[in-house]
C-alpha positions as CSV (number, residue, x, y, z in Angstrom):
1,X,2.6,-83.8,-3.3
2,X,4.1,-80.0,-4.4
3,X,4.0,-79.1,-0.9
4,X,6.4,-82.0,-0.4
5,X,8.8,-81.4,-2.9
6,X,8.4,-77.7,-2.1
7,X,9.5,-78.4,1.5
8,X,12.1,-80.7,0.2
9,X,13.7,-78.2,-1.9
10,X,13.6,-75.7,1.3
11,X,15.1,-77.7,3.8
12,X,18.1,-78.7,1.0
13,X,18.8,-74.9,0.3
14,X,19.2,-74.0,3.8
15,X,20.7,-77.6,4.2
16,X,23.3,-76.2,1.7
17,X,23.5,-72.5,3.5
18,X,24.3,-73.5,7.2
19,X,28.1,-74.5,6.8
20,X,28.5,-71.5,4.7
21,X,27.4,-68.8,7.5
22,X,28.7,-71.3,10.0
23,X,32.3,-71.1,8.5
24,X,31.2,-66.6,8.0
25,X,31.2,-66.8,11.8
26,X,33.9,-69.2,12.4
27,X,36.7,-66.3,10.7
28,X,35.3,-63.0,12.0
29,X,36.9,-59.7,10.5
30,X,39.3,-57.7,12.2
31,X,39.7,-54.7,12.1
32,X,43.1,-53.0,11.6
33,X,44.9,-51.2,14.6
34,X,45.2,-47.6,14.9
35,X,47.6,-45.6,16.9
36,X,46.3,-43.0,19.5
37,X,47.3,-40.5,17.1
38,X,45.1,-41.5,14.3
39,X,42.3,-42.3,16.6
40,X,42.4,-38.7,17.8
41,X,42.5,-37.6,14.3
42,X,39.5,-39.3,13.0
43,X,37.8,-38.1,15.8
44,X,38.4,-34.5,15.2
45,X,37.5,-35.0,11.8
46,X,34.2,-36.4,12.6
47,X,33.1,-33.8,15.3
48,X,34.5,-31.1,12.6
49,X,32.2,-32.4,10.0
50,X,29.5,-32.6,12.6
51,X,30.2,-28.7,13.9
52,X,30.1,-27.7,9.9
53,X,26.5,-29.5,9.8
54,X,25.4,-28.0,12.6
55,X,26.5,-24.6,11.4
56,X,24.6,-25.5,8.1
57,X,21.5,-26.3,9.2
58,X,21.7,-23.6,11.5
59,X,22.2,-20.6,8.7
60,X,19.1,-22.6,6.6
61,X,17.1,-21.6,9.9
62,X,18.0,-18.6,10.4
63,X,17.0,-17.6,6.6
64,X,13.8,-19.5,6.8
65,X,13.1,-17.6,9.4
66,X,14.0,-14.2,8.3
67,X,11.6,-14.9,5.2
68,X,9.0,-15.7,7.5
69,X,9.1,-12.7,9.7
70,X,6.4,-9.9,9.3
71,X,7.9,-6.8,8.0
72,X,8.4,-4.1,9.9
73,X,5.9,-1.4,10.0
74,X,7.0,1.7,7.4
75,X,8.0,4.7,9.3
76,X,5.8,7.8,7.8
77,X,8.3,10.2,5.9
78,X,7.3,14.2,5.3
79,X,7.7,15.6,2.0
80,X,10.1,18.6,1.8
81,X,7.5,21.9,1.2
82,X,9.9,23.4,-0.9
83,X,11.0,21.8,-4.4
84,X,14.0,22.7,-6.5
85,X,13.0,23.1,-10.0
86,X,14.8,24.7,-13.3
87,X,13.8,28.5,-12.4
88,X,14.3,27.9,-8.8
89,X,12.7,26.8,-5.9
90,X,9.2,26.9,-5.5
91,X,7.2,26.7,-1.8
């Protein structure tokens, strides 16, 4: 007997939604016109905002990478023979 009523109540909700989506579809949106000027416009915006992204994610790399990189062998440095000191210099 639930299952009944349960069903029941089901089939009067969606009973009760149809016309509402029905009438949604009936009056679709539309959208507002644009010139060619503004079109062109919002599409240099957009593949400015995509260039900057790019650019972004391509610095983030870059820097990853350079902390990732083995350091370059040190290059062996000779110590000067000859010291300055307060007296003079000493070899």
């Amino acid at each position: 007997m639930e299952r009944i009523v349960r069903s029941s109540l089901v089939a009067l909700a969606l009973a009760a939604w149809a016309p509402a989506l029905h009438a949604q579809t009936r009056n679709p949106v539309v959208a507002p016109r644009i010139s060619n000027g503004q079109w062109q416009a919002l599409q240099n915006r957009q593949q400015r905002q995509n260039f900057q992204q790019q650019q972004q994610f391509n610095r983030q790399l870059d820097n990853l990478s350079n902390q990732l990189r083995r350091p370059q062998n040190q290059v062996p440095v000779m110590k000067p023979t000859c010291t300055p000191s307060k007296v003079g210099i000493s070899c």
